[in-house]
Structures are given as structure tokens and as C-alpha cells.
N, C-alpha and C positions, 0 to 999 in steps of 0.2 A: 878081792882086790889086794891087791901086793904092795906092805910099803918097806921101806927100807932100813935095815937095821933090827936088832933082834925086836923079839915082845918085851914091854920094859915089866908088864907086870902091874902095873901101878891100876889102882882101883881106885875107888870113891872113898875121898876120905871120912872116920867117922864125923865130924866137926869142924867146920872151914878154919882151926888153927892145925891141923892136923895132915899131915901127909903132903905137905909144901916143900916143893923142891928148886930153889933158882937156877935160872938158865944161865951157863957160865957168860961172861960180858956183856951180859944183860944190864944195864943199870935201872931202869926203869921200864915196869911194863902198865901201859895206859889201855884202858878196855876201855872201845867207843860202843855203846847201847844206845837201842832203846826199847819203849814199851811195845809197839806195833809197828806193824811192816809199813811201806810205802809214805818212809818220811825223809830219805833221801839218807839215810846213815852212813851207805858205804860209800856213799857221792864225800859227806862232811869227810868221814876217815879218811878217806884216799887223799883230799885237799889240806889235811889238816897233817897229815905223815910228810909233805912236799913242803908245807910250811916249816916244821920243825928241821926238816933236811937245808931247806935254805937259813937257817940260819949260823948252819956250819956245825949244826947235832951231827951225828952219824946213827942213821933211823932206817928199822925194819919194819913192815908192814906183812903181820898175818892175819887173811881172809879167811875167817872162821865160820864166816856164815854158810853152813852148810848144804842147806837145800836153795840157797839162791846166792852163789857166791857171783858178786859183780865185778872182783877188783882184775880178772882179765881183763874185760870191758875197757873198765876205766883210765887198764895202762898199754891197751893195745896188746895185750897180750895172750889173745884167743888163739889156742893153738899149740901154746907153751907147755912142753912136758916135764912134766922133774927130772931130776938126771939126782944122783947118788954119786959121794965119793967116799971110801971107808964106810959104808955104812951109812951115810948121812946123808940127809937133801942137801943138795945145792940151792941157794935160793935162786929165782930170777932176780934181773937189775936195771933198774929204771927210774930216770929221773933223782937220781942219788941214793934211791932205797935200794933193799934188799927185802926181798917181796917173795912170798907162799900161800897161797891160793888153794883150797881144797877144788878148784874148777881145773887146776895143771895135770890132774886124776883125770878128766873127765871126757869124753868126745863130746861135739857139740848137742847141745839137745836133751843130752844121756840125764833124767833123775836121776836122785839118790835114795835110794830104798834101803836104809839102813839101821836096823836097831839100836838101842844105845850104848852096847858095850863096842861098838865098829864105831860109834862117834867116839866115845871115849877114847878108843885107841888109835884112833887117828890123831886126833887134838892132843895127845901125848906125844906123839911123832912130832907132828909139826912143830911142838915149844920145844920136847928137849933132843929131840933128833935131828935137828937143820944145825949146819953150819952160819949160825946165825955173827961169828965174830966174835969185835965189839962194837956195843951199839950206846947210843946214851937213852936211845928209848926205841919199845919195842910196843907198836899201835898195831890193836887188836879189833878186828871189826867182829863183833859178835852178832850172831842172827839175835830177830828180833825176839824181844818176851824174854820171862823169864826161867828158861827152861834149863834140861840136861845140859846140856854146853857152859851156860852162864857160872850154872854154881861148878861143875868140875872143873872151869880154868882157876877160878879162887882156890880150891882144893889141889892144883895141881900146882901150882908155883904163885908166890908172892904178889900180890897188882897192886901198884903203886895206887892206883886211881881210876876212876874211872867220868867218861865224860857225855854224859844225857843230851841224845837229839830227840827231838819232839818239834810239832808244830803249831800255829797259834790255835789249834782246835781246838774246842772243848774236848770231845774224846780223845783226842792225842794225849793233853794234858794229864786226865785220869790217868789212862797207862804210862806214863812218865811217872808219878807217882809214886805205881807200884813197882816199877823199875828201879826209882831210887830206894824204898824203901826195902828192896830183895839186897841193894848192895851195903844197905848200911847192915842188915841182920848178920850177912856172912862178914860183916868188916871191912868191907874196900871203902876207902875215902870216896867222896862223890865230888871231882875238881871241880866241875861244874855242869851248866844245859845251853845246850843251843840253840835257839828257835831257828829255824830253816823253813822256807817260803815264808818268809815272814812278812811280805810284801812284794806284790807283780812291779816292777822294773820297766819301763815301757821305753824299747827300743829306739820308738823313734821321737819322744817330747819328754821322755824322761821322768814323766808323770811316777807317781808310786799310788799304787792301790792295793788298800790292805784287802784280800779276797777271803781268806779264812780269820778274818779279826785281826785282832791287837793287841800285845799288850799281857797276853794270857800267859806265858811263860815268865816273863819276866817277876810274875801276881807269885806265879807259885813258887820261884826261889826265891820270894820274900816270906811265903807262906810257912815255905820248909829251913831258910836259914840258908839256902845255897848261893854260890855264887852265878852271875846270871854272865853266861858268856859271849851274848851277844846276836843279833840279827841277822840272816844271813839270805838275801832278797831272791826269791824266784826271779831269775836272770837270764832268756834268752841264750848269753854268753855262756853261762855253767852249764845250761843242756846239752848244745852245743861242743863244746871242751870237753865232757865226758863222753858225749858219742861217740866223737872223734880219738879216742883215748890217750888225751893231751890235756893232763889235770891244769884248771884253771889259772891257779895260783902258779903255776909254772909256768905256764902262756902268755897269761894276762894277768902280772900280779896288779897292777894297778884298777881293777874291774870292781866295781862296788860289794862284788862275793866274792872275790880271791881278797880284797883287803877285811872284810868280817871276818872268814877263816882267817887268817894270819892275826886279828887281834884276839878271836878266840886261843892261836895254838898259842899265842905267847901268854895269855893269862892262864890256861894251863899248866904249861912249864913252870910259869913262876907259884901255882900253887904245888905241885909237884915238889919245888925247891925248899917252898915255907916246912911242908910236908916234912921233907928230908931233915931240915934244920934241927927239926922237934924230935928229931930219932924214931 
């Protein structure tokens, strides 16, 4: 598979201070994780890149998740090929972002069967090969766990921070855990966690029912000292919104989950800012 621009070269650094290279107008890069799949992460990213865009940021969005990249989906954008200029990706653009998808590779359907030195050099493309501008922040959807991807983007360029989705599960939880505990080792700040389904939403009485518990996230960033970013309700409307690939918070900011994400993006940002302040 062909990408654009020469081989940069760049390998695995020996120690996540080592072999860090920022992306020119990049001011801030935000990795959204988490511990295990199917907790809705690139649903919060995508909503959480649109919140930051609204509020007058100037914000990219790379879908890094390899073997299950959703953010075509999510921006209607199945279909979309990369195009190159000099060398460089052009991003797509939508809803105020500037948006790379490892799925704009991909025909529909198509897996990815690829060892780790073809992710690496993809994920190297993508950060310092696009025509990314300037941005005030550059939101990263990573696959889930903590795998090759996770630690080579810390090795490959600067993260400001990064921000843990999890659900009120007990096993969700554990692996959130270990997810914070992979970012603190290699050094990324941890902004914070966001519990997602954190309560069914009931269409038509309004009713809220907690289905996987309660209360469990919020336990463990008292647990671990994190900040706790907030609830974010299994909502008809967000299923919905994403299907349709018309992120919530754009359609419906006023919806009980486009206003969570948006207090989550802004208590990010502002720990981002504290972040920055401290040098």
C-alpha cells in the first residue's frame, strides 16, 4: 500500500523521551483512549473534536484506530480517498475539522493485515506527512489497549494529554486502569475519563436507567487522583447522529450527550491550559 511522501525513517524510540518530533502548527496533541474496544471512543472523539471546533479552536482529527477506523462513518465520509499535494496528504473537511482516517486507504469491507513496522509507518505519515496547518489542537483516536500504536505515537511526537473513555463496568474499569497507568509510565498527562453509557436515556418519559451501574468511574478517578470528566448517557439521539454521520454536538448541541461532551471538551482544554501554564 502506497503512501505519500518519501520513508521518513523514523523507528521506535529507545525511551518515550527520545526520538520526539512536533508537528509544525500543531499546538496541542490530545490522544483520546481507552482500555477495550466497544465503549464508544471514536463516537466521544469525533463529538469531542466538534466541540473544541465550536468553540472557535481551529481542530484536526486523526483516526488512528487501525483495524476498526470508524471516523468515516461518523463524518459521512465512506468513500473518501486521500489525494496528496507535494508530497503530503491533504486532509478531508468537515464540520470545521481537518480530518485523516486510516479507513480513506481502504475499500469498503477491505481488513487490515498489517505488521507493525506498516503501522508504524503509516502512523508516521499521518502525524508528520499531512498538511495539517495550524491547529490549536490535534485529537487522536487511538485503537483500543495498550498496544504498538499507543506507545509509538508518544515516541513519535509530543501529547499534550491524553483523555480515558471507559464505561460504568466493572471490567471496563480495570482496563481503564491499565490504560491510565501505560500513559503515565511513558509520561502523557492523563486530562482526564469519561464514563460513556453511563445511563439509558429514555426517548419517550425521560426516565434515566442506570443499565451497567453507577458511579464506577467517577470511584476510580478518586482512586487514582484523576479528574473525572463527566457522564455521557446512552442516548437514542447519539446513535442516531453517528449513523447518520452528523456528530451530535453539531446537530443537537443542546441533547443531554452533545452537552456532556462539550463539558467534558472544555474541561479538557482547560486542563491542557493549566498543563501549559506549568511549562
Amino acid at each position: 500500500m502506497a503512501f505519500f511522501g518519501k520513508k521518513s525513517g523514523v523507528g521506535p524510540a529507545k525511551n518515550p523521551a527520545e526520538g520526539k518530533r512536533p508537528i509544525p502548527g500543531v499546538r496541542n496533541v490530545v490522544a483520546v483512549a481507552s482500555g477495550k474496544g466497544g465503549v464508544g471512543k471514536s463516537t466521544i472523539s469525533a463529538n469531542l473534536a466538534v466541540a473544541l471546533a465550536r468553540t472557535g479552536a481551529r481542530v484536526g482529527l486523526l483516526d488512528a484506530d487501525i483495524y476498526g477506523p470508524s471516523v468515516p462513518t461518523l463524518f459521512r465520509l465512506k468513500g473518501h480517498r486521500l489525494t496528496g499535494e507535494d508530497g503530503m496528504i491533504v486532509p478531508a473537511e468537515a464540520h470545521g475539522l481537518k480530518i485523516v482516517s486510516i479507513g480513506f486507504l481502504l475499500e469498503d469491507d477491505s481488513p487490515i493485515i498489517w505488521r507493525g513496522p506498516m503501522l508504524m509507518k503509516a502512523l508516521e505519515q499521518f502525524l508528520h506527512g499531512t498538511m495539517w496547518g495550524e491547529l490549536d489542537y490535534l485529537v487522536i483516536d487511538l485503537p483500543p489497549g495498550t498496544g504498538d500504536v499507543q506507545i509509538s505515537l508518544v515516541q513519535m511526537t509530543p501529547v499534550g494529554g491524553a483523555v480515558v473513555v471507559t464505561t460504568p463496568q466493572d471490567l471496563a474499569l480495570i482496563d481503564v486502569k491499565k490504560a491510565v497507568r501505560m500513559f503515565e509510565k511513558v509520561g502523557v498527562p492523563i486530562l482526564g475519563v469519561v464514563e460513556n453509557m453511563s445511563y439509558f436515556l429514555c426517548p419517550h418519559c425521560a426516565g434515566r436507567s442506570e443499565i451497567f451501574g453507577h458511579g464506577g468511574a467517577r470511584k476510580a478517578c478518586g482512586e487514582m487522583g484523576l479528574r473525572f470528566l463527566g457522564e455521557v448517557p446512552l442516548e437514542m439521539a447519539l446513535r442516531e447522529a453517528s449513523d447518520a454521520g452528523e456528530p451530535l454536538v453539531a446537530t443537537a448541541p443542546d441533547a443531554p450527550a452533545a452537552r456532556a461532551i462539550a463539558d467534558a471538551a472544555a474541561e479538557s482544554a482547560a486542563a491542557l491550559a493549566v498543563l501549559d501554564s506549568l511549562g
